[in-house]
N, C-alpha and C positions, 0 to 999 in steps of 0.2 A: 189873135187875142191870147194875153197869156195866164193859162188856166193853173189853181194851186191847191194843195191839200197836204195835211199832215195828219205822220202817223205814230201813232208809239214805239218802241225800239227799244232794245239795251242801251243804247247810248242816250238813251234821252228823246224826246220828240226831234223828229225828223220836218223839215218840210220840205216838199217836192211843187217842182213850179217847170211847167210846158209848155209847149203849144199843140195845135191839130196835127196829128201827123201825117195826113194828106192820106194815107193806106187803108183807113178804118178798121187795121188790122190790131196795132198797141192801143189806142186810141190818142194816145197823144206822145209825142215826142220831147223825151225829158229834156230840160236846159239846165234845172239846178237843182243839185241835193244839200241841203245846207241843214248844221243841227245845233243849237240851242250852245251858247256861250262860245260860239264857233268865232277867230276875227275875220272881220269881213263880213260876217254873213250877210246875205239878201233879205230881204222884208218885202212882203206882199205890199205893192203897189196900188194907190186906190183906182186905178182901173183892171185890177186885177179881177179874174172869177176865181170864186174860191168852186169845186167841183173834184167831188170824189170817185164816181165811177168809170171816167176818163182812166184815173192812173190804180185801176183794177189790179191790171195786172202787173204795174211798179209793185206797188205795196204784195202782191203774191211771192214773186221771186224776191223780196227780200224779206217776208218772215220764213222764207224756207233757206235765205242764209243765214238768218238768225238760227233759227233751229240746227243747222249743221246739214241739210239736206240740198243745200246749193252751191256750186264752187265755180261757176261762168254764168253771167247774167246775158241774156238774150234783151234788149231790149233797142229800141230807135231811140238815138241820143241825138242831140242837137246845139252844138257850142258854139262861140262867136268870138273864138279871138283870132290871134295874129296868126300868121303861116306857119309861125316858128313856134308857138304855144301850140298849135293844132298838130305839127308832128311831135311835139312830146306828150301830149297827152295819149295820142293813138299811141306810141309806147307803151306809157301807162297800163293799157288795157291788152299788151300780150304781156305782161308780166304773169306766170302762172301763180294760182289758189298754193299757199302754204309755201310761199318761196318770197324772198326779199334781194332788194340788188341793192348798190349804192348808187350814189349821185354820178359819184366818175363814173361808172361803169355803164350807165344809162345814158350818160353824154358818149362813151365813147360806142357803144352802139348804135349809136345815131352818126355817128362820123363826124362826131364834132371835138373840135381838140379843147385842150388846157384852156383853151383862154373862154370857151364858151360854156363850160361847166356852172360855171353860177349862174350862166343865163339860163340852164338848164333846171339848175336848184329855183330860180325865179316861176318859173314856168310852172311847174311843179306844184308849189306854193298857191301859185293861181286856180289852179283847178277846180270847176265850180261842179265837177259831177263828184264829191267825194264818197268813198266807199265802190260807187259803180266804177269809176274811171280809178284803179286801188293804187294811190298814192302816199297811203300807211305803207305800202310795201317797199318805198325806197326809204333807205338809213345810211347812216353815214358811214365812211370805209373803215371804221372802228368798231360796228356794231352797234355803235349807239344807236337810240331813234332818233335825233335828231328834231326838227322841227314840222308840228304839224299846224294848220288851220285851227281844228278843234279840240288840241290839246293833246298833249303826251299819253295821259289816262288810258282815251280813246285812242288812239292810236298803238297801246301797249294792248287793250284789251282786243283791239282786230287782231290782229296777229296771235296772240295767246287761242283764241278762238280759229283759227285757222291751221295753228298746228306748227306755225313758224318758228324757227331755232336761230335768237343770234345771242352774241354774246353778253347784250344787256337784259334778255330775259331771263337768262340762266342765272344772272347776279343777282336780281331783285325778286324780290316773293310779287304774286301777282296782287292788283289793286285794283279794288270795285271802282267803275265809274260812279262819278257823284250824282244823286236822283235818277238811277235807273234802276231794274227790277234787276236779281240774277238772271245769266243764262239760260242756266235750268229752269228758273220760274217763268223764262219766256220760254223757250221747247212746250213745258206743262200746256200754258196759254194757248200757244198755237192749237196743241192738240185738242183742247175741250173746242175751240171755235171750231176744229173741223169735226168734230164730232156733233156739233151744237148744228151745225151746217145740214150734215147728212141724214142726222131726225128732220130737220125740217123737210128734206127731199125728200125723204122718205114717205111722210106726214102728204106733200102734194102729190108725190106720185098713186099715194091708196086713194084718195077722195079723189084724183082722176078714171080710176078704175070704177068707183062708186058710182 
């Protein structure tokens, strides 16, 4: 069954959509991260379940890389494409936090020549875990950003938030995604809910003493 939930974000609502992850350990195995004017995106299916404590700990590790306190997501991911989508996106996912490569250069880390680079730039494009699988981090061997899923905007503001240096960020002043909160004003958030969090525990753990 494939279970879904969304969350607020800088970028706009998020929706997350998995399955069981067999370990009862993540609670469920992410298949798709997809966000709001994104092309392509997924849409909950009507035999989908909608179910939010499943992706507990999805939604944790990413308002702690909202807030600036995450930079490698631990999580059981679970995709379904082709042989050749499936080793670039595991690419993908050693690209290091606050570093960007280009298209060639991720084709040719792959050991794939000239002629297979656009299938690499295709590949890429496809990716349905975006932000976890951080495929904002490739750009084009100009520096440009080139082409994202969810838009340039987003794709200028991961990286500005990450700390990344290319040479189309240094040209352009930086630009608020459209319908999301600042940064800052999500860090702020975060922190009253885990303060809002820890009265509460605090609040069960006296009246268990009582």
């Amino acid at each position: 069954m494939t279970l879904y939930t969304t969350m607020p974000s800088p970028l706009g609502e998020l929706l997350l959509a998995g399955t069981d992850s067999g370990d009862g350990a993540d609670g469920v195995a992410l298949t798709s991260l997809s966000m709001t004017r994104q092309r392509g995106a997924v849409a909950p299916a009507a035999h989908w379940q909608r179910a939010r404590e499943p992706f507990a700990e999805v939604v944790r590790q990413l308002d702690r890389y909202f807030a600036g306190e995450l930079r490698e997501f631990r999580l059981t991911l679970r995709s379904h494409g082709s042989p050749f989508q499936e080793r670039v996106w595991r690419e993908l996912e050693a690209i290091p936090y606050g570093t960007t490569i280009s298209y060639g250069a991720l084709a040719a880390r792959m050991g794939a020549g000239r002629r297979d680079a656009r299938a690499v730039g295709t590949a890429v494009g496809a990716n349905p875990l975006l932000l976890i699988r951080p495929c904002h981090r490739v750009i084009g061997a100009d520096g440009a950003l080139r082409g994202f899923a969810a838009g340039l905007d987003r794709k200028e503001f991961l990286l500005r938030h990450e700390g990344a240096r290319t040479p189309a960020l240094e040209r352009v002043p930086a630009r608020p995604v459209p319908d999301a909160p600042p940064a800052v004003a999500w860090a702020a958030r975060i922190t009253r809910t885990r303060r809002t969090a820890s009265r509460g525990t605090a609040v069960r753990e006296a009246a268990d003493r009582a």
